[in-house]
N, C-alpha and C positions, 0 to 999 in steps of 0.2 A: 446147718445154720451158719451164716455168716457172722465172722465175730466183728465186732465194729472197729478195729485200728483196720480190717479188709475190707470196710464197708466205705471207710473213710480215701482208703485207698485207691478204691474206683471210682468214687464221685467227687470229689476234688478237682481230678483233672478234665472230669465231663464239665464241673460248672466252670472251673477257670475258662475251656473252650467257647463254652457258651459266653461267657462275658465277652472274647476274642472276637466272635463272630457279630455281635448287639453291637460290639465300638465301631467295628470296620463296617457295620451297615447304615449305622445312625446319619443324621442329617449331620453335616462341616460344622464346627465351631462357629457362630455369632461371628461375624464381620463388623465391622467400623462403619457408622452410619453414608462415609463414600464409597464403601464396597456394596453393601447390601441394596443401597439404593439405588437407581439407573438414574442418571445425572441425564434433565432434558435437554434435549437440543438447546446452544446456545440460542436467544435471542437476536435476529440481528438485523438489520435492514437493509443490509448491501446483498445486491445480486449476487450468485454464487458464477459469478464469471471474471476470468481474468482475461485483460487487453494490452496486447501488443500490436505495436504500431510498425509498420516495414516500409517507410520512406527515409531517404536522404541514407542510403546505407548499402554495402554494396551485397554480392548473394548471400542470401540469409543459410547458415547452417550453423541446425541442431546441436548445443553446445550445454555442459553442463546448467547455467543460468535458466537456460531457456526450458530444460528437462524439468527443472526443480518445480516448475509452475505446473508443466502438461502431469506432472505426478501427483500436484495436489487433490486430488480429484474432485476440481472444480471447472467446468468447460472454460477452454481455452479458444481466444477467438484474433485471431492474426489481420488486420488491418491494412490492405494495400492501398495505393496512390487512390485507383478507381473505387473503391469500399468507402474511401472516406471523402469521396465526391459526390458518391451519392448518398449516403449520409449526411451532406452537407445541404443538398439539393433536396430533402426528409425532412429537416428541421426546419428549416430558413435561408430564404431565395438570398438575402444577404450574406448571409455563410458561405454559401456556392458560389456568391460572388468575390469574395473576399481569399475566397480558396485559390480561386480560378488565377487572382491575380500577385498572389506569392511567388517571387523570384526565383524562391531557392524550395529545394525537399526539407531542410530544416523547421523552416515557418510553417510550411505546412503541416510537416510531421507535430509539431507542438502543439498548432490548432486543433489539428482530426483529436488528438487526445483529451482537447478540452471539450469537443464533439461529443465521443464516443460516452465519455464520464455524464456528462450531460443527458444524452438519448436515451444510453444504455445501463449504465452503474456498474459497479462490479469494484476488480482492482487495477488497476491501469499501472502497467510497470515499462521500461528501459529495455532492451530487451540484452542487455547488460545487468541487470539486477538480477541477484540468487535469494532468492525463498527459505528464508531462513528458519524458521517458526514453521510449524503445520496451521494450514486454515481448516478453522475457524481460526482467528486471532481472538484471546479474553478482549480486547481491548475494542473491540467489535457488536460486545455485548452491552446492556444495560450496564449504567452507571451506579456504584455501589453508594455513592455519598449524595442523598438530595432526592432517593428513588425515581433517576431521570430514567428516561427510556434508552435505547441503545442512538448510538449517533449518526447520523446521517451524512456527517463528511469527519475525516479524520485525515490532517495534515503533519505531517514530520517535520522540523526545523532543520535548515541545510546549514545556519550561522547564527551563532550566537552571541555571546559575549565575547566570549575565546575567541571566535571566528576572525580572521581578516582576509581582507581582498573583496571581497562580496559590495555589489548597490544596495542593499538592504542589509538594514539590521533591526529585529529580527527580518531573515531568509525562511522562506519555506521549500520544500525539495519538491520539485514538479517529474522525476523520475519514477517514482511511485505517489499516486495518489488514490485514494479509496472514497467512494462516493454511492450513493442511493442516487439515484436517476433526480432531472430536472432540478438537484440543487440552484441557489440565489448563485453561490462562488460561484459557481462554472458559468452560468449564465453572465454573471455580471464578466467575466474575463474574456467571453467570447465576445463582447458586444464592446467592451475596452477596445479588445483589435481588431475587430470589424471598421468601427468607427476612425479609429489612428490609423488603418490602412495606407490613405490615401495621400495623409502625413506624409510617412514614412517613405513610401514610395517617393513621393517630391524628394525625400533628405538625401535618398541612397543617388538616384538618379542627379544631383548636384555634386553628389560625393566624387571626386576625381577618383579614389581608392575603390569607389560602388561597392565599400562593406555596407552590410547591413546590421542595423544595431539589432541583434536578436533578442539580448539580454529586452529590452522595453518591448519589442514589437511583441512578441509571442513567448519569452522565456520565463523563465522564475520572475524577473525584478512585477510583471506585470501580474503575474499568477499571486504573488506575494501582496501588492497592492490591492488584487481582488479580494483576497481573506482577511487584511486587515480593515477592510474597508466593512464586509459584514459581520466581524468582531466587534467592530466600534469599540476598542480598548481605551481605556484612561490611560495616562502615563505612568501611573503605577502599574497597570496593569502589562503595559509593555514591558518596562524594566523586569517584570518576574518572568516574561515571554524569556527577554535577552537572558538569563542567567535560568531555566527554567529545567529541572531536575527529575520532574518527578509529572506523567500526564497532567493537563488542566482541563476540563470540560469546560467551555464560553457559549451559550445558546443549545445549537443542536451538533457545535463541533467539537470534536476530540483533537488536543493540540497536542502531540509528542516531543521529548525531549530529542535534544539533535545525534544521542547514540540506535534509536530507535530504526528509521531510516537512513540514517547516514553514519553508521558506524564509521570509527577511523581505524588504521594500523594502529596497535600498541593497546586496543583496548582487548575488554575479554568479551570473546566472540563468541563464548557459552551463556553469556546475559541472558538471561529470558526475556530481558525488555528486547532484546537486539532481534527484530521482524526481518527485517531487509540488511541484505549489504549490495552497493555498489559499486561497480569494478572501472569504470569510468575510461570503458573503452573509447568514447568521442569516435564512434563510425562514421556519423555526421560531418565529419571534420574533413574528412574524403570527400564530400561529395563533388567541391568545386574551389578551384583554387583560391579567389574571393574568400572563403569560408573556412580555410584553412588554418585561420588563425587559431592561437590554444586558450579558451575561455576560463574561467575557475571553475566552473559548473558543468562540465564535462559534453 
């Protein structure tokens, strides 16, 4: 007969095992309602395509910038002279003609972008911009205040208050811009320099210098006029544009503050707000001696 301090002796260590074996097989401790749940696909309405553009630039190679975007793995679609002629000659016989009669690869390059955003949507970058943020971008998404939907064009401020030198105040940065197809802005901005083309041309062609003013024909100051124009901002409402901190949703756009897209040196480049930075190569600026000149807007 077993005495029981020997009884106790051999079953102790069988049940302490047994409790060993029950903990290491049991289901994980309870997570945190962002663990255990699967977070949906963001909401969003931008194409999952990113665009670059390859005019007024000399041969294009593979560079850090340009990796960051073919890594996000969202198709990436590269834009030549011809691509964005006939692209042009797609949408509207006046595009194709207004393409056809740009002087320089810069005006062009600036057009096809406001083309491509328009036709196709996606993200349209520089191809000097580094990808800073993984896409999906939060800011991409439905709106948290006001249960708006997610936005259909989201523009970066290139100047602000701080800003100087710039035609515009508020600037919007036309280097990166993010768009769901057949937006008003892009439209409205392609049909701006369709129309002034022919303007333009007359100014350049009297011009003894033959600069062309890019800044109004096709660059920011006109891209900027076109989003303030379907803003329809009050003058309060600019003023909080000019000094503007923190996102603003106006319609169906998302307005970014100017570290957003246009970070600067001295800031901190682990922001989460910081999407984009620009390296402002001006490849452009090669293209023809005419053009050479060094703009603020890179």
């Amino acid at each position: 007969m077993i005495r029981p301090l020997a009884f106790l002796r051999i079953v102790v260590p069988i049940y302490a095992l047994f409790l060993i074996i029950v903990y290491i097989r049991r289901d994980p401790a309870p997570k945190s309602d962002q663990e255990t749940e699967s977070l949906p696909p963001l909401e969003i309405e931008i194409p999952k395509a990113i665009h670059h553009v390859m005019i007024a630039m000399p041969k294009f190679k593979p560079n850090s910038h340009s990796i960051s975007w073919q890594q996000s793995g969202w198709k990436v679609e590269y834009w030549t002279e011809d691509a964005c002629s006939e692209l042009a000659q797609e949408l509207n016989a006046s595009y194709s003609k207004a393409f056809q009669l740009f002087p320089s690869g810069v005006l062009k390059a600036d057009f096809c972008r406001y083309m491509v955003m328009f036709g196709r949507g996606g993200v349209y970058n520089d191809l000097d911009v580094h990808m800073m943020k993984a896409l999906p971008w939060k800011v991409m998404g439905p709106s948290r205040e006001g249960n708006k939907g997610p936005p259909s064009l989201i523009v970066g401020l290139e100047g602000d208050a701080t800003t100087k030198g710039l035609p515009r105040s508020p600037q919007f940065v036309q280097w990166t811009i993010v768009s769901a197809p057949s937006h008003p802005v892009l439209l409205d901005a392609l049909t701006r320099i369709t129309e002034r083309t022919p303007e333009f041309l007359k100014k350049q062609q009297a011009d003894k210098n033959g600069d062309a003013d890019v800044m109004n024909w096709t660059g920011p100051s006109v891209w900027t006029d076109a989003v303030l124009a379907y803003l329809d901002c009050t003058d309060s409402q600019l003023e909080k544009l000019r000094d503007l901190k923190t996102a603003v949703r106006i319609k169906d756009v998302l307005v970014l503050p100017k570290r957003a897209f246009a970070v600067i040196q001295g800031e901190d480049h682990k922001n989460p707000d910081i999407l984009v930075k620009h390296y402002f190569s001006g490849m452009w600026k090669h293209e023809k001696s005419w053009i050479s000149k060094i703009l603020p807007w890179g």
